[in-house]
PDB file of N, CA, C and O in Angstrom:
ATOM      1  N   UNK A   1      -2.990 -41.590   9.100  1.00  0.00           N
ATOM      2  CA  UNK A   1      -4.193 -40.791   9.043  1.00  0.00           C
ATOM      3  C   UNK A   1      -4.260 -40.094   7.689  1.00  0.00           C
ATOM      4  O   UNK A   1      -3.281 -39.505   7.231  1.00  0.00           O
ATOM      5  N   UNK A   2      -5.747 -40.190   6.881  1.00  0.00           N
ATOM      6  CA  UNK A   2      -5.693 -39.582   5.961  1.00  0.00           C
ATOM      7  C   UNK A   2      -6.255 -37.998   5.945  1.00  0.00           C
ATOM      8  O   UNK A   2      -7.367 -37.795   6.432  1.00  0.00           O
ATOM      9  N   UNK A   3      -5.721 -37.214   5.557  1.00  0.00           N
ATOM     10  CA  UNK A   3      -6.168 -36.024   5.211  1.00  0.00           C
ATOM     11  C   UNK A   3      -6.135 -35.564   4.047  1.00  0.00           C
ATOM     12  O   UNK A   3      -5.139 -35.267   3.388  1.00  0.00           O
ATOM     13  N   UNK A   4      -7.325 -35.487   3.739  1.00  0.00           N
ATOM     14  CA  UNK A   4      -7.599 -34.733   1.983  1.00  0.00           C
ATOM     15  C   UNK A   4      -7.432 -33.396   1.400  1.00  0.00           C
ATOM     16  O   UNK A   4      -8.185 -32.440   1.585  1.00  0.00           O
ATOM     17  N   UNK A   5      -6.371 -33.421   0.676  1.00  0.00           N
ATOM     18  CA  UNK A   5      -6.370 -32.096   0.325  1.00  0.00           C
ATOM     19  C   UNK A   5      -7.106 -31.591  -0.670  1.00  0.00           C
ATOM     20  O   UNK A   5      -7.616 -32.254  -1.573  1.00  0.00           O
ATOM     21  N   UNK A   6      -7.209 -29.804  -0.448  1.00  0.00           N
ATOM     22  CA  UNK A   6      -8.370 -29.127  -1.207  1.00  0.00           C
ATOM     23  C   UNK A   6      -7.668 -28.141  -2.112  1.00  0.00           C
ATOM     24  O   UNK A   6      -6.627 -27.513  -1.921  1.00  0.00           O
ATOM     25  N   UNK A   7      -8.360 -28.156  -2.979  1.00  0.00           N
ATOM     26  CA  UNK A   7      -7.811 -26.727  -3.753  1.00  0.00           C
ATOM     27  C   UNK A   7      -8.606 -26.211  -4.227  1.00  0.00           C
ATOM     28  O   UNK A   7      -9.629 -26.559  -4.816  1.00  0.00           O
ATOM     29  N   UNK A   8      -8.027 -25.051  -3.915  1.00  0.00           N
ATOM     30  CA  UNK A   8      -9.725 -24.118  -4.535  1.00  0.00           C
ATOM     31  C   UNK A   8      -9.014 -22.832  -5.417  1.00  0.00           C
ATOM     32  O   UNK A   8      -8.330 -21.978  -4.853  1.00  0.00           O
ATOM     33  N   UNK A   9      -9.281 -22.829  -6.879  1.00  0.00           N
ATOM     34  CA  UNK A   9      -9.197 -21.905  -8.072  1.00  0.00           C
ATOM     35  C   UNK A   9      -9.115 -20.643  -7.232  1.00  0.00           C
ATOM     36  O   UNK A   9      -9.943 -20.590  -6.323  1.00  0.00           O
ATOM     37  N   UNK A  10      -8.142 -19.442  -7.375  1.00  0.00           N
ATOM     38  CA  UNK A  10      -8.596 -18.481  -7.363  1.00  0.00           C
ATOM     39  C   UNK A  10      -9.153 -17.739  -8.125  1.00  0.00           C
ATOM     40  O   UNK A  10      -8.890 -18.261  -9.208  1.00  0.00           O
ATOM     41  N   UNK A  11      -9.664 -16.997  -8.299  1.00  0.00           N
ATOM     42  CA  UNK A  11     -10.611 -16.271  -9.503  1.00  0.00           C
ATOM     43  C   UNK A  11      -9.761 -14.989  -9.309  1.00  0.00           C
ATOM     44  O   UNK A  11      -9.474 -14.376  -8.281  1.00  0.00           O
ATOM     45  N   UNK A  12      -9.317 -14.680 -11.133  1.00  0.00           N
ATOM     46  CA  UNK A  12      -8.195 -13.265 -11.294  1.00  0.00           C
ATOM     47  C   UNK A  12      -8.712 -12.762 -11.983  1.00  0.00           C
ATOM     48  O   UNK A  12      -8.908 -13.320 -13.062  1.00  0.00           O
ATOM     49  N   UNK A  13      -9.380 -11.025 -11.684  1.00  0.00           N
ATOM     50  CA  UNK A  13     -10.007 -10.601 -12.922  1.00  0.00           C
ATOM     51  C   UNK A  13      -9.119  -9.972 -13.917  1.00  0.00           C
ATOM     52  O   UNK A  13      -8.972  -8.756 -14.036  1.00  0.00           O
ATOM     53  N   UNK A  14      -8.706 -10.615 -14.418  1.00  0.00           N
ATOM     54  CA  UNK A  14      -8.047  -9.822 -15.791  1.00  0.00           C
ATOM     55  C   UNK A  14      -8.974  -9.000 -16.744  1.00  0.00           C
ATOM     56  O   UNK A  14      -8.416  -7.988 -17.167  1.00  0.00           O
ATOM     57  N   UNK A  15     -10.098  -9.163 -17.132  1.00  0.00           N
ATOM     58  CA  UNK A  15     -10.440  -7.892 -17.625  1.00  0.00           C
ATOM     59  C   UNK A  15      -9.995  -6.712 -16.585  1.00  0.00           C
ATOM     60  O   UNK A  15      -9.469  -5.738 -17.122  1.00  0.00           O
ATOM     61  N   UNK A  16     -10.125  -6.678 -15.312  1.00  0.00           N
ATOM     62  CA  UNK A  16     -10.011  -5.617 -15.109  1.00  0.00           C
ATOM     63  C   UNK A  16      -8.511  -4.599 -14.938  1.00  0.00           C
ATOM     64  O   UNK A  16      -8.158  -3.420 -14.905  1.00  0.00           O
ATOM     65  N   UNK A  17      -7.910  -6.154 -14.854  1.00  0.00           N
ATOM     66  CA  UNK A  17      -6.239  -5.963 -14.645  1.00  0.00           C
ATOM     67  C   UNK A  17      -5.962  -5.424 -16.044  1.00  0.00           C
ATOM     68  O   UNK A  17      -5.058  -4.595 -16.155  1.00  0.00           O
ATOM     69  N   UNK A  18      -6.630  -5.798 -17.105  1.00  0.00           N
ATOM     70  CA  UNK A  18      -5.944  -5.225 -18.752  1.00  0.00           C
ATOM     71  C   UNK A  18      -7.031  -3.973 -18.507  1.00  0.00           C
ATOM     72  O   UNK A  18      -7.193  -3.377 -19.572  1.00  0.00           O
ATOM     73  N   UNK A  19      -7.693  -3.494 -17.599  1.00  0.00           N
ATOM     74  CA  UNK A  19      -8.313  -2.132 -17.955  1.00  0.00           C
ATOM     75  C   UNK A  19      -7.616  -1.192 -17.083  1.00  0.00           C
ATOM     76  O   UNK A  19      -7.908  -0.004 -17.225  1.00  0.00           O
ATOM     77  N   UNK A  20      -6.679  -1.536 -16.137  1.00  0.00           N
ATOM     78  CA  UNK A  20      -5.939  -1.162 -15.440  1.00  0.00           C
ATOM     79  C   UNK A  20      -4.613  -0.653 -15.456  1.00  0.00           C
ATOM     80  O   UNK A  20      -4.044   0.199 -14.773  1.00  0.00           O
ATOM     81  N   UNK A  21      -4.083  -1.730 -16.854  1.00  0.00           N
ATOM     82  CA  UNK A  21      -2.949  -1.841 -17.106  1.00  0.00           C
ATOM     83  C   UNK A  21      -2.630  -0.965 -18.316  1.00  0.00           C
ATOM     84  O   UNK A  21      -1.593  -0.413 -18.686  1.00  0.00           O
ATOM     85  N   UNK A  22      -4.255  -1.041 -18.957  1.00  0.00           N
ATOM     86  CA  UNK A  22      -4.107   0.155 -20.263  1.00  0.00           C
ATOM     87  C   UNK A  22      -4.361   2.062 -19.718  1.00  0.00           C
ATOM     88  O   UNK A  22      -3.971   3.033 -20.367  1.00  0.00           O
ATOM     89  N   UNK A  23      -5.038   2.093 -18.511  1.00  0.00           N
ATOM     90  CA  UNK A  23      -5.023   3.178 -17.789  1.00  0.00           C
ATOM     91  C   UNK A  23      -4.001   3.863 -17.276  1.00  0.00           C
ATOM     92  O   UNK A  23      -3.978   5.091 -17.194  1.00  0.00           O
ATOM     93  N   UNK A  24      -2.638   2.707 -16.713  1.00  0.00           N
ATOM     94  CA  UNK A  24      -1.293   3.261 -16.459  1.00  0.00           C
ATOM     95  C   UNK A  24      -0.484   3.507 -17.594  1.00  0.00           C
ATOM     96  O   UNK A  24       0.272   4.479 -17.553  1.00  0.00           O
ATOM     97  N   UNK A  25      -0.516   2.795 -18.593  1.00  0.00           N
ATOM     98  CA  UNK A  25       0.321   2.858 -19.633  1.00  0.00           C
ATOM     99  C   UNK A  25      -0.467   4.191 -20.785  1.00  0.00           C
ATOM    100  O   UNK A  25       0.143   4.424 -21.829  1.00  0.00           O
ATOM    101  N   UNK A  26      -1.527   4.822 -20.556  1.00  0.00           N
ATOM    102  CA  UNK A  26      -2.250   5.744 -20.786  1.00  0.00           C
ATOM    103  C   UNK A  26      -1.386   7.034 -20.313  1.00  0.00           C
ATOM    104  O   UNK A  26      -0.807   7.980 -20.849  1.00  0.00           O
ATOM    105  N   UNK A  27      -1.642   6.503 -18.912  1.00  0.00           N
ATOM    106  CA  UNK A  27      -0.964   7.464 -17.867  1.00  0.00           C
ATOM    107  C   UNK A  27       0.293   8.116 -18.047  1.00  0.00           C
ATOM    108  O   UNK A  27       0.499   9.306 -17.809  1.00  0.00           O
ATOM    109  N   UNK A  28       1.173   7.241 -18.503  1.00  0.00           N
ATOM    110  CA  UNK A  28       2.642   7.463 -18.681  1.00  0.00           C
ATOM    111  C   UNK A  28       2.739   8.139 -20.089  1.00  0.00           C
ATOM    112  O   UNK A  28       3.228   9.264 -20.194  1.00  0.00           O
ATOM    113  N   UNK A  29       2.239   7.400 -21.241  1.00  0.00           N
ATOM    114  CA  UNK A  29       2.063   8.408 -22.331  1.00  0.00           C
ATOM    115  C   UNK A  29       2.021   9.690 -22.660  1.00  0.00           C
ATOM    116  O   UNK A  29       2.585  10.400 -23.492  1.00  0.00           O
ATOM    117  N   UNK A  30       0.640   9.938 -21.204  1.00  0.00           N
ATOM    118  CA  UNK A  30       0.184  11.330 -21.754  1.00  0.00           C
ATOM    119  C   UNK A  30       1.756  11.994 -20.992  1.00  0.00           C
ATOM    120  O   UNK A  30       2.422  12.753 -21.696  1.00  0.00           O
ATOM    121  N   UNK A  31       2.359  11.591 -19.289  1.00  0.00           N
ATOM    122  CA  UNK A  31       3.274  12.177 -19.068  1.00  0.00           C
ATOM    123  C   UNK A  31       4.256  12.593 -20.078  1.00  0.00           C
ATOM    124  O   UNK A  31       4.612  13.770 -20.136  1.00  0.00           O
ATOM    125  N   UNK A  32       4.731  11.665 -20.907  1.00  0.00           N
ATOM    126  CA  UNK A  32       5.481  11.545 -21.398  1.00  0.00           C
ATOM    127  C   UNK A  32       5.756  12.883 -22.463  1.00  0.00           C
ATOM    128  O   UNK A  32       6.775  13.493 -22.786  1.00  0.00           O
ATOM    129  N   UNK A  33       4.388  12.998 -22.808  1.00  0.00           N
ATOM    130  CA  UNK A  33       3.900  13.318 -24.784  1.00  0.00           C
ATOM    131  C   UNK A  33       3.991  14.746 -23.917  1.00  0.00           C
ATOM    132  O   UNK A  33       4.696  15.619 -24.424  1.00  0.00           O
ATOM    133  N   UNK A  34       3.275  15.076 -22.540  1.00  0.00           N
ATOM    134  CA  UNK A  34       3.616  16.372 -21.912  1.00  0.00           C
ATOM    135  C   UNK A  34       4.894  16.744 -21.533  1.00  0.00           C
ATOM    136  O   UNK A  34       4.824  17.943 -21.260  1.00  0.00           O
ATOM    137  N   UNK A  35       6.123  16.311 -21.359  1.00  0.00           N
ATOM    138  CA  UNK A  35       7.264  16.402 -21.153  1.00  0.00           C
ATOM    139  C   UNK A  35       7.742  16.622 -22.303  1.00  0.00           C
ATOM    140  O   UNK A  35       8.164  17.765 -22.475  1.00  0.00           O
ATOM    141  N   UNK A  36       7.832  15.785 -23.302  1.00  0.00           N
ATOM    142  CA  UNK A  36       8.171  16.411 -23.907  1.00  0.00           C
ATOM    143  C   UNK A  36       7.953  17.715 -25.081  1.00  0.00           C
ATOM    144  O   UNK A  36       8.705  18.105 -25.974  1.00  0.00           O
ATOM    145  N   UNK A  37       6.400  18.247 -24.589  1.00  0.00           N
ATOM    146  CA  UNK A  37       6.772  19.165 -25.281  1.00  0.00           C
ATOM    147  C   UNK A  37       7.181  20.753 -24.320  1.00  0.00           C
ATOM    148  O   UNK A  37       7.335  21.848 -24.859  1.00  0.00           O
ATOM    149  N   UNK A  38       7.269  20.532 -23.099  1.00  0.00           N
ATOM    150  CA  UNK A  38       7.781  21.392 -22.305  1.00  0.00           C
ATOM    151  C   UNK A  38       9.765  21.075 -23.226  1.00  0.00           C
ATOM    152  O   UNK A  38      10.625  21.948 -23.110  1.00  0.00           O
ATOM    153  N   UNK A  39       9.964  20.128 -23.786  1.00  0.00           N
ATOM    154  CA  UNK A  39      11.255  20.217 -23.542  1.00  0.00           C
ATOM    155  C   UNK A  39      11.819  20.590 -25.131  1.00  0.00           C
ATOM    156  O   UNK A  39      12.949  20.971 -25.436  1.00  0.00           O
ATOM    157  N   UNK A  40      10.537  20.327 -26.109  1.00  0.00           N
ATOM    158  CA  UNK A  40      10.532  21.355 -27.244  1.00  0.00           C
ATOM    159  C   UNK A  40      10.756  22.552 -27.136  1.00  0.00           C
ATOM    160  O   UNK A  40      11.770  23.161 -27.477  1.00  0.00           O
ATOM    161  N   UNK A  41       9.592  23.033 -26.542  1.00  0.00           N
ATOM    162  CA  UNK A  41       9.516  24.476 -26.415  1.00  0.00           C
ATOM    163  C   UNK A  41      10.713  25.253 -25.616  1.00  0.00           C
ATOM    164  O   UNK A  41      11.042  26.435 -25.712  1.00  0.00           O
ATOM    165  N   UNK A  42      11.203  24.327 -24.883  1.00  0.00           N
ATOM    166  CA  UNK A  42      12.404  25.068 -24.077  1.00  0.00           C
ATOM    167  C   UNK A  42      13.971  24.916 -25.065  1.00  0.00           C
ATOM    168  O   UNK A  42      14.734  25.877 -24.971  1.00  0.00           O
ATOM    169  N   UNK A  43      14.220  24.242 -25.583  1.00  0.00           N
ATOM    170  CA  UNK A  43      15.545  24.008 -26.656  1.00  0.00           C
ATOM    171  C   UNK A  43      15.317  24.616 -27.725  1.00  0.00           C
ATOM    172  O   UNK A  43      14.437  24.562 -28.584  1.00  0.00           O
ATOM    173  N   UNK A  44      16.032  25.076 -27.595  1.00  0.00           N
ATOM    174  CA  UNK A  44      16.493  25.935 -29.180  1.00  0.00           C
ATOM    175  C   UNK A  44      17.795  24.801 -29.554  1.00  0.00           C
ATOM    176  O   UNK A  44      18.624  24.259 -28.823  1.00  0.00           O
ATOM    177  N   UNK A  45      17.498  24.716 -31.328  1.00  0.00           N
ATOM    178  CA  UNK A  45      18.229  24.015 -31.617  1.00  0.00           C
ATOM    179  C   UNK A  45      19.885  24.469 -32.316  1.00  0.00           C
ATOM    180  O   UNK A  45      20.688  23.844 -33.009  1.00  0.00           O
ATOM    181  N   UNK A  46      19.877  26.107 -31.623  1.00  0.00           N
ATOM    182  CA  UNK A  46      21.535  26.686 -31.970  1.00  0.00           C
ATOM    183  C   UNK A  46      21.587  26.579 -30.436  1.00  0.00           C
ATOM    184  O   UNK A  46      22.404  27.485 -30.272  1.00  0.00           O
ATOM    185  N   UNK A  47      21.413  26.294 -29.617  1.00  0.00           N
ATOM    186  CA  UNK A  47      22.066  25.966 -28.502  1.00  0.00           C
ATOM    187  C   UNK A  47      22.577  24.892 -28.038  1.00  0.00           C
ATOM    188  O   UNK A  47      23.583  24.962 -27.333  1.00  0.00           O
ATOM    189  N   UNK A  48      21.975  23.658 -28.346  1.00  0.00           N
ATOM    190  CA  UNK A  48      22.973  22.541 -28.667  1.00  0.00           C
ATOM    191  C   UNK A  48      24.222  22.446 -28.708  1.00  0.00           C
ATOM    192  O   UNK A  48      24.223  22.270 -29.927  1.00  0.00           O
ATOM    193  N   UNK A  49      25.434  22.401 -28.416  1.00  0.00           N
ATOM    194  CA  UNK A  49      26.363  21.870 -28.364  1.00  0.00           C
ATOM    195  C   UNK A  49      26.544  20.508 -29.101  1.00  0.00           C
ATOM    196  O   UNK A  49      25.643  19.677 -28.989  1.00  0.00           O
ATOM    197  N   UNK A  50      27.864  20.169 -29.993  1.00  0.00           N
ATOM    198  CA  UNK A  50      28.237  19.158 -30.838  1.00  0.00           C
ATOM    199  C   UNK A  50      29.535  18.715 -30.147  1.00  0.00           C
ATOM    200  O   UNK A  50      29.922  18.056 -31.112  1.00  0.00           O
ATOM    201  N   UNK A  51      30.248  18.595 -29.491  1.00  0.00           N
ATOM    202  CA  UNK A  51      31.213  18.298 -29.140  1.00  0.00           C
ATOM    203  C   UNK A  51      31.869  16.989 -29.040  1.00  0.00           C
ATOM    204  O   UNK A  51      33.012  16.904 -28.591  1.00  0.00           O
TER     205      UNK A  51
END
């Protein structure tokens, strides 16, 4: 018995996945760029330890 197989394209929106992907990686930046300046402002650099 023959049975025909089908295939059917899925359709991937990558524009929206690269508008998505630049929104998280946005995301993490700004965390980032905010962390660290909480961690400026908190170190003093004679408190450091060299050991």
């Amino acid at each position: 018995m023959y049975a025909p197989t089908i295939e059917r394209a899925v359709p991937v929106p990558l524009e929206r996945l690269a508008w998505l992907g630049a929104g998280a990686l946005a995301a993490v930046l700004v965390t980032v760029g905010v962390g660290l300046l909480f961690l400026c402002a908190s170190t003093a650099l004679d408190e450091l330890r060299t050991t």
